[in-house]
C-alpha positions in Angstrom: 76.5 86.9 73.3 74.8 84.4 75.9 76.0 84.1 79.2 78.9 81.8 79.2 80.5 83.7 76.8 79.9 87.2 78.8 80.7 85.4 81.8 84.0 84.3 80.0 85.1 87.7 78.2 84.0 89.6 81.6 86.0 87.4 83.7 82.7 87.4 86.2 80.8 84.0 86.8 77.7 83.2 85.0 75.7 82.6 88.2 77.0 86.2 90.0 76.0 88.2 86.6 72.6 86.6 87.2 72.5 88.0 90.7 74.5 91.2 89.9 71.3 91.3 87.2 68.8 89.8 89.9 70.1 92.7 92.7 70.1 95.3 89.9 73.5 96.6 89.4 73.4 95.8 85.8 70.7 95.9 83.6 68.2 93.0 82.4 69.8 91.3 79.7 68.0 91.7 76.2 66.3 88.2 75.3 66.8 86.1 72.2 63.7 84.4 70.6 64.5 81.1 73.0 64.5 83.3 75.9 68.4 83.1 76.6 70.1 86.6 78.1 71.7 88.0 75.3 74.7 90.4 76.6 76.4 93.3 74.4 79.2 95.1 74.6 78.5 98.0 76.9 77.3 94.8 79.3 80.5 93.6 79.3 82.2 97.0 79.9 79.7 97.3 82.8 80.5 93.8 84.0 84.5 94.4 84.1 84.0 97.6 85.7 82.0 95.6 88.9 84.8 93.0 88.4 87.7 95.7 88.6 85.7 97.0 91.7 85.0 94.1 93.9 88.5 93.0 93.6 89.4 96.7 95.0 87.7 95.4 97.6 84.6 97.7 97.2 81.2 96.4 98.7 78.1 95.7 96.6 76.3 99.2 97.7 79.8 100.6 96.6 79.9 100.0 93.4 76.1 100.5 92.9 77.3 104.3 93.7 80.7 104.0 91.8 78.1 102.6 88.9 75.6 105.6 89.3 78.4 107.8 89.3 80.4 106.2 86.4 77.0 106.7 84.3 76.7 110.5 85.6 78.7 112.1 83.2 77.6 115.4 85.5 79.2 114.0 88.7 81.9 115.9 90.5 84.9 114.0 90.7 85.0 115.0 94.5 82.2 112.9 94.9 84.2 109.8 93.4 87.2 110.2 95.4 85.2 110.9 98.9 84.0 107.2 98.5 87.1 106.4 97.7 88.6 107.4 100.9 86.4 105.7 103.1 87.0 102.5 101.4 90.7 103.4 101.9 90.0 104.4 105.4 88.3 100.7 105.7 90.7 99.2 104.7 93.1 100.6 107.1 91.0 99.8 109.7 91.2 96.2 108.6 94.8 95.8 107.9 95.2 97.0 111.6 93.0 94.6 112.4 94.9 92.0 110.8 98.1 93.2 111.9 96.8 92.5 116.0 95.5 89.0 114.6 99.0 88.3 113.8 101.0 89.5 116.2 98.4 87.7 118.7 99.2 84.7 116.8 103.0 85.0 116.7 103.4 85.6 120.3 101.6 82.1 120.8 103.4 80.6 118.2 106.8 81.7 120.2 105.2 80.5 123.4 104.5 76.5 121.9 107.3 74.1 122.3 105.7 72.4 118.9 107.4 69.6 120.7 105.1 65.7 121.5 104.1 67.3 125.0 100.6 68.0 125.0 100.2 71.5 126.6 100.1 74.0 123.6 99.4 78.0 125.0 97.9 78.6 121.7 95.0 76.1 122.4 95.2 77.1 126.1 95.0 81.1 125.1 91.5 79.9 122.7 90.4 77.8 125.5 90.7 80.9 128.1 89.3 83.3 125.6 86.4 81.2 124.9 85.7 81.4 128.3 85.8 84.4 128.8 83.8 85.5 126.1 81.4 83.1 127.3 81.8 84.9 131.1 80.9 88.0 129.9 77.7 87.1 127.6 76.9 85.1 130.6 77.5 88.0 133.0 75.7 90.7 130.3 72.1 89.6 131.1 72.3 89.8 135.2 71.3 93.0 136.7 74.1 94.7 139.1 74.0 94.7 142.6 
């Protein structure tokens, strides 16, 4: 089958099978006599399995190991679920993450009137961060006295 119709059945876009195939995490498609990639089925098992993956959220380096590991019919599921868990633990770390993003952004939210007066705290609070940010970058390359 050519591309679009991998790209279809694999739910993956044509142009990121051709870098998942240019990055090597799936093999170079077999060639027709016009020099079209020519995908089978076990390249569209591959491709849903990547597709299944990065929507779990794993990076690309992850799933070149869940990949090598999926193909390893040897591998110890230990070493499955240890990747596992630190993609987990990841995404813990980001949901926390996120959860200080919005409680940040609530606690502005309650301090704006949202009313015609111009002075908003959330655009203050960006203003005074920027600065500060700015302050410390500024301050970073001075030597102490």
């Amino acid at each position: 089958m050519n591309i679009g119709i991998a790209a279809e059945r694999s739910g993956v876009p044509a142009k990121t099978i051709r870098y998942y195939e240019s990055i090597g995490l799936i093999r170079p498609a077999a060639r027709t006599a016009g020099n079209y990639r020519d995908y089978d089925d076990h390249d569209l098992q591959t491709l849903r399995f990547i597709q299944r993956a990065r929507r779990l959220g794993f990076s690309v380096k992850d799933v070149a190991n869940l990949l090598a590991l999926w193909r390893d019919r040897g591998r110890a599921s230990a070493d499955v679920k240890r990747l596992a868990e630190g993609h987990l633990a990841e995404i813990d770390r980001r949901m926390q993450e996120l959860r200080g993003m919005r409680d940040t952004l609530l606690h502005l939210m309650d301090r704006c009137h949202g009313d015609e007066r111009p002075d908003c705290p959330i655009l203050e609070e960006l203003a005074g961060a920027a600065a500060r940010e700015a302050g410390r970058g500024h301050r970073g390359g001075r030597a102490q006295h």
